[in-house]
C-alpha positions in Angstrom: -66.6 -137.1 -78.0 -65.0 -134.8 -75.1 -62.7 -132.1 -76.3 -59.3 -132.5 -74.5 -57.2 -129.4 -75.8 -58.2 -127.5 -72.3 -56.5 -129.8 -70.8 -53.5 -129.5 -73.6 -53.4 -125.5 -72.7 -53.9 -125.9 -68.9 -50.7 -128.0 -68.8 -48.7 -126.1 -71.2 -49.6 -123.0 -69.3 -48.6 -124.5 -66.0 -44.8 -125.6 -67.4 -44.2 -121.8 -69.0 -45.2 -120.9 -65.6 -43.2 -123.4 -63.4 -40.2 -122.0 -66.1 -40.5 -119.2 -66.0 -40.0 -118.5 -62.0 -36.5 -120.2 -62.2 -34.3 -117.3 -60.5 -32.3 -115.5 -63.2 -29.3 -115.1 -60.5 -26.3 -117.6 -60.0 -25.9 -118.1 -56.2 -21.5 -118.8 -55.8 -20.8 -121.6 -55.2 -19.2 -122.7 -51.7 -15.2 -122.5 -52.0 -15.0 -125.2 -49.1 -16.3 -125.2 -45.3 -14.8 -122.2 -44.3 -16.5 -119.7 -47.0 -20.2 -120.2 -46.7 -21.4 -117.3 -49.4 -20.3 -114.2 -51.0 -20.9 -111.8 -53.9 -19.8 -109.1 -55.4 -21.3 -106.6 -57.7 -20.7 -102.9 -59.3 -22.5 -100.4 -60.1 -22.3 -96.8 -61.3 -23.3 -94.2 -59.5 -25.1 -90.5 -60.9 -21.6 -88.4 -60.9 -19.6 -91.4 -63.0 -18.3 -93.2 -59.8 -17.8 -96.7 -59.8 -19.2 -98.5 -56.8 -18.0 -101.9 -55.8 -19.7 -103.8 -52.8 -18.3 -107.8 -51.8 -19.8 -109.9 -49.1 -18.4 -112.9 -47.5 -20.0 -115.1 -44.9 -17.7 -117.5 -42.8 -19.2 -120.7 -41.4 -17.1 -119.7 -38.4 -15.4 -117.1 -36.6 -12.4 -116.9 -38.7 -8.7 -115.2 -38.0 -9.1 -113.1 -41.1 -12.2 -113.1 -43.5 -13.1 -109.9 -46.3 -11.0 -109.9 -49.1 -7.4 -109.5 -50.2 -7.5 -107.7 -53.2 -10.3 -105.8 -55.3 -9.0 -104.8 -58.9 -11.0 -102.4 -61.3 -10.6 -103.3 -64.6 -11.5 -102.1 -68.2 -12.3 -103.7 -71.3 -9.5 -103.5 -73.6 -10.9 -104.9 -76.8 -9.0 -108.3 -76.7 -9.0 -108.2 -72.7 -9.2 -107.1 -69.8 -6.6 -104.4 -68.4 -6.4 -103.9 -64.3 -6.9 -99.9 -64.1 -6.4 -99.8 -60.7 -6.2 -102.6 -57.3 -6.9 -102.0 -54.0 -5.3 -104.6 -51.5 -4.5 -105.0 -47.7 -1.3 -102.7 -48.5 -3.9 -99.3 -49.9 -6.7 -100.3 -48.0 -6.2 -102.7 -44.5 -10.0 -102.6 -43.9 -10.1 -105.6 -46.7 -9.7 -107.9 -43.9 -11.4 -107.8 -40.7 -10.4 -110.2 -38.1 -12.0 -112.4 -35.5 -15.3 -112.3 -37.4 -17.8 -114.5 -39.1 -18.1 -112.3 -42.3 -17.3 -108.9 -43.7 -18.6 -106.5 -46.1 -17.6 -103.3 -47.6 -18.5 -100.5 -50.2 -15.6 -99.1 -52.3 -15.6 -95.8 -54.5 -13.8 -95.5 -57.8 -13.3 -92.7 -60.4 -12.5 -94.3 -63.4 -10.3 -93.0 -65.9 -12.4 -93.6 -69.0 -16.0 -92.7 -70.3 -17.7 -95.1 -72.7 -15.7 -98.3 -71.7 -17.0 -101.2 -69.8 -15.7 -101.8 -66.3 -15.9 -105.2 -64.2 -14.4 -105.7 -60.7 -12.7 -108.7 -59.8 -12.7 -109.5 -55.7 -10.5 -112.3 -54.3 -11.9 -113.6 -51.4 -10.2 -114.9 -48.2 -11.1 -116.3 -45.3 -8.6 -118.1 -42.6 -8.9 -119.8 -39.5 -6.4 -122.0 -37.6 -6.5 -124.8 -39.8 -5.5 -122.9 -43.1 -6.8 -120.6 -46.0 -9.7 -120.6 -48.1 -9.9 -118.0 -51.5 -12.4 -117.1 -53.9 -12.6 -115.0 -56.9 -15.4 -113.1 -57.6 -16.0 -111.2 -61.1 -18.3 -109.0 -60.8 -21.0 -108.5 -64.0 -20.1 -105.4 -66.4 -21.1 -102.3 -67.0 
């Protein structure tokens, strides 16, 4: 009589492994055919700054493309409470225009220790043909 529980371990081995190298990342989704990708994240930096990076990749050379508004917000406890926005008004490099994407790095000093922050980016691309927006959330820290 052959033993087959080799063969039991060698194929549960190989599904843990096949699992296990699913990415742990969320890709966005596309918004429509003008918005191809784009992210957003934030991070602290050593001195207490808030650092907030978007992306955004046009299929096209668009009229406008970046963003339209990045807002810094805090946990409230029951919420989330905007601390502070930058938008085309504060900060016109947002939007670039006659490009195929855009990307920028933003500093913050936030106005609390010990709270968690999140940025939330809306994304905006246009062309001749219309508008297309996205909102990013970035993770917390």
């Amino acid at each position: 009589m052959k033993r087959k529980w080799p063969i039991h371990i060698l194929s549960a081995l190989l599904c843990v492994v096949m699992l296990g190298s699913i990415p742990a990342h969320a890709v966005e989704a596309r918004a429509d055919d003008r918005i191809m990708n784009s992210t957003a994240t934030l991070s602290k930096k050593s001195n207490g700054d808030l650092s907030i990076y978007f992306s955004v990749r046009a299929n096209d050379v668009m009229e406008k493309v970046g963003a339209t508004s990045v807002a810094i917000q805090r946990s409230s406890g029951s919420g989330w409470t905007t601390e502070y926005a930058f938008n085309t008004s504060n900060t016109p490099t947002l939007l670039r225009e006659n490009k195929d994407r855009h990307s920028m790095v933003l500093t913050y000093s936030p106005r609390f220790n010990g709270v968690e922050y999140r940025a939330v980016v809306m994304i905006y691309v246009q062309d001749a043909s219309g508008t297309s927006t996205q909102q990013l959330i970035s993770k917390t820290i």
